[in-house]
N, C-alpha and C positions, 0 to 999 in steps of 0.2 A: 403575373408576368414579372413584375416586380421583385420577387424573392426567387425567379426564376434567375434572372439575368442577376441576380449577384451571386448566385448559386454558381453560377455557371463560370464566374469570374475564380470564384477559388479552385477547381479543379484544371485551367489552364496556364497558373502563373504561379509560382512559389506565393505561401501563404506568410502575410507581414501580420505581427498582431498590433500593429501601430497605425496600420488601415482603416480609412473612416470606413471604407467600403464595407469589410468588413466588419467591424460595429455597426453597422445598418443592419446588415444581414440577421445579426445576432439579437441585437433589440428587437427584430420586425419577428425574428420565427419560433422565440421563447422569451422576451422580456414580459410580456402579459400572461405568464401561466401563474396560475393560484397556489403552486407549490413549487417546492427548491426542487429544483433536477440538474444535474451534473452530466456536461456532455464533453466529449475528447474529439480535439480536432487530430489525427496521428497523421505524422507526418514522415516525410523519406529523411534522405540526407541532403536532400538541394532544396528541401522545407517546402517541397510540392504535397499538397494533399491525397493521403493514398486513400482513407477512411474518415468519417465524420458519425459519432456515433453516441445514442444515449445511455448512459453505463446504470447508475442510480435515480432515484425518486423520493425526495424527499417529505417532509412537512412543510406545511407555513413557515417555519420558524426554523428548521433545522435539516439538514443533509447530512445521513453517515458514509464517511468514504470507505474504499475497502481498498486498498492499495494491493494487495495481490490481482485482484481482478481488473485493474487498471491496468499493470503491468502486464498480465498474462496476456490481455486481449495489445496489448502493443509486440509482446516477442510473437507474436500470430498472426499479425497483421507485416511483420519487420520494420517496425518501425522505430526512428532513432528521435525524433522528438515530437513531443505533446505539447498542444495547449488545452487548458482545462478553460470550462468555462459555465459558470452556472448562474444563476438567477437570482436575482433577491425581490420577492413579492411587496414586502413592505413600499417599495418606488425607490428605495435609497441604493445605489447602486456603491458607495464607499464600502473595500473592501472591510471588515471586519476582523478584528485581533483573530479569533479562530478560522477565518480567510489565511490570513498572512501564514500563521505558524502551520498548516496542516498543509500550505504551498512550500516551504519549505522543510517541511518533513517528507514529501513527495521527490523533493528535487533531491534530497540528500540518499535515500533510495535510487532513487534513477541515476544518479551517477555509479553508483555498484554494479549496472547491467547496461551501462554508455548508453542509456537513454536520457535525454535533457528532457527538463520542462523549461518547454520555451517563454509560456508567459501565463497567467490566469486573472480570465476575463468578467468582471462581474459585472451583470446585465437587468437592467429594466426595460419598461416600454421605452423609454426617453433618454439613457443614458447608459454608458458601458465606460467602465475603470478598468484599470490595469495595474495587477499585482506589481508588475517588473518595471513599471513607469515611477512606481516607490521608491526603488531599487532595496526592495524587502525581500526580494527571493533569494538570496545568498545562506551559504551553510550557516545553519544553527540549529545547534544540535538541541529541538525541542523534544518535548514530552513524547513515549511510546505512544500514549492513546491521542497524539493528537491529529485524529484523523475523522475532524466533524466540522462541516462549513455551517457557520450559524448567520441569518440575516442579522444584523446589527439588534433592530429591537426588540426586548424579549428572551426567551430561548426556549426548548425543547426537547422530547427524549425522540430516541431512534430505535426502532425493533433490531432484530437479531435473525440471520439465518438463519432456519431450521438445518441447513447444510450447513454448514457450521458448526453448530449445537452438538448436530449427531458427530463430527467429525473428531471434538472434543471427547466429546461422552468415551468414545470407540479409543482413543489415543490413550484417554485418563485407564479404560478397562488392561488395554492392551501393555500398559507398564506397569501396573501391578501383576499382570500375571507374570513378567518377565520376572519382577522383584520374588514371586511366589516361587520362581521355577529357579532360582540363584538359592534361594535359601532353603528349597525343597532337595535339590539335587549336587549344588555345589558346584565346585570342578569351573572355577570360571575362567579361566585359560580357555577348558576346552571348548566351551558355551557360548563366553561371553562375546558381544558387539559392542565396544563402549561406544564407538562412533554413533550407532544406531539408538541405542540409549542415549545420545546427548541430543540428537535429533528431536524423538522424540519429547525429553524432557523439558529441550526449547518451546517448541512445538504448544505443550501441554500452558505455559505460562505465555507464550505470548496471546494466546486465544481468552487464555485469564486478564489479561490488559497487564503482565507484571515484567517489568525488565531483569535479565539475568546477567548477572556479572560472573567475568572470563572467569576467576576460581571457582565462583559457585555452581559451573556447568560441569568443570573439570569433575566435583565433588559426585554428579549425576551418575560419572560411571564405572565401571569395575577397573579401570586401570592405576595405577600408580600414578600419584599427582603431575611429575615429569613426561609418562607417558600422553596422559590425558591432555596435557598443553601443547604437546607435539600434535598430536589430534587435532585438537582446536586450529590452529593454527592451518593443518593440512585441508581440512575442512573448509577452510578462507579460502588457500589460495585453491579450493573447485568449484571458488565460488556458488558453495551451496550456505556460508555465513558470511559475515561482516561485522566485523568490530566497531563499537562507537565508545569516541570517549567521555568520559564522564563531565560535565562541566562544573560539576561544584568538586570535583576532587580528582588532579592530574593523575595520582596515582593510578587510576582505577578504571576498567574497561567495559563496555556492557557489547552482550553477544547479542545478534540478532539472523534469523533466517533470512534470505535474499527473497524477492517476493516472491520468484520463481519456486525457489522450494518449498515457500511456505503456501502455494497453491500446490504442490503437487502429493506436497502433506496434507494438504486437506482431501486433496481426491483421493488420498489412500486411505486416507483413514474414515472416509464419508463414505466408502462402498458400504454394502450390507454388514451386519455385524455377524454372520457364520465367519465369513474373513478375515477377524479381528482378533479373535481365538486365541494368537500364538503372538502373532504385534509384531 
């Protein structure tokens, strides 16, 4: 009854993450699980509760995020903001350096598809923290692969989708045949997709954990370097990329897929491999 009536409390009044009520809720209905599990509260625009849901499952020691699959189930839900919220078994509920920077590599994502993270919550039996009570969730443009919640003591590895895996495999197969069918046939005017090629070749590295900078994507495809930035660029504004910039060197840009596309790249390229064929 207990976890009933505070249940019940979030689905009737916009959700505060500054709420004891809350934090009860949170502590009573995952602070005692034996492993990291990552849950999203999705919320509307007047921050009422539409969904409440468990996304991953971790270890003792470690949680891997997967920030397309975060995103995808928030544009399918409609929802304009998250809070994330996961567990630390150890009993220490203080967020953790790989807490903090994988919250704000989330939130700098979610402003490219006007989805905020509103706040992330770390829970034990007996106590729950708050990322944004830091005030640590602000842009910083951390690391590509930082996208793993660790309990503070310790740390851990994290498996890998097999969806995934295959989705790489079939991307990596599918651009070389492209590159086989340029250098076999020629004529790339009349052939050529640089856009699709750049896509892909994003695609191929960011699933490798490697960030690609704006020339070196240009370099991915058959067009002329001026053409290719024009691309890049067109490619931003259908927001199917986004640009980050580099913090150890102004000069210099690094490309990344919007989470949207880079799930929807992986549903294409995770079909069957007959499909894959041509790329």
């Amino acid at each position: 009854m207990f976890l009933e009536g505070l249940q019940a409390d979030l689905t009737t009044q916009p959700v505060d993450p500054a709420c004891p009520k809350l934090g009860q809720y949170l502590m009573a209905s995952m602070g005692s699980l034996p492993d990291e599990v990552l849950r999203i509260l999705f919320l509307d625009a007047s921050y009422r509760l539409i969904a409440d849901e468990q996304l991953h499952h971790g270890s003792v020691r470690q949680l891997e995020l997967y920030p397309r699959t975060i995103f995808r189930r928030a544009i399918e839900h409609g929802a304009t903001g998250l809070i994330l919220v996961h567990n630390h078994p150890s009993g220490d509920a203080t967020p953790s350096e790989n807490d903090i920077v994988a919250t704000r590599r989330l939130s700098d994502l979610g402003r490219s598809l006007d989805i905020e993270i509103v706040d992330h919550i770390v829970v034990t039996a007996t106590h729950a923290r708050r990322v944004a009570a830091s005030g640590r969730i602000g842009s910083d443009r951390s690391p590509a692969c930082a996208h793993v919640l660790r309990d503070n003591p310790g740390s851990g590895g994290g498996g890998q989708q097999q969806s995934a895996s295959t989705a790489l495999a079939n991307a990596r197969r599918a651009y070389k045949r492209r590159q086989f069918r340029r250098e076999l046939i020629g004529s790339p005017k009349l052939f050529g997709e640089p856009a699709w090629d750049m896509l892909i070749d994003l695609f191929i590295h960011e699933s490798e954990g490697k960030k690609v900078a704006t020339s070196a994507l240009c370099l991915a495809s058959t067009a002329p370097p001026s053409t290719a930035l024009r691309l890049v660029n067109k490619l931003c504004e259908a927001k199917l990329l986004v640009k980050i910039d580099d913090p150890d060197d102004g000069r210099r840009q690094f490309v990344e897929l919007t989470p949207d596309t880079a799930a929807r790249l992986e549903t294409y390229f995770g079909a069957d491999e007959g499909g894959m064929r041509e790329g």
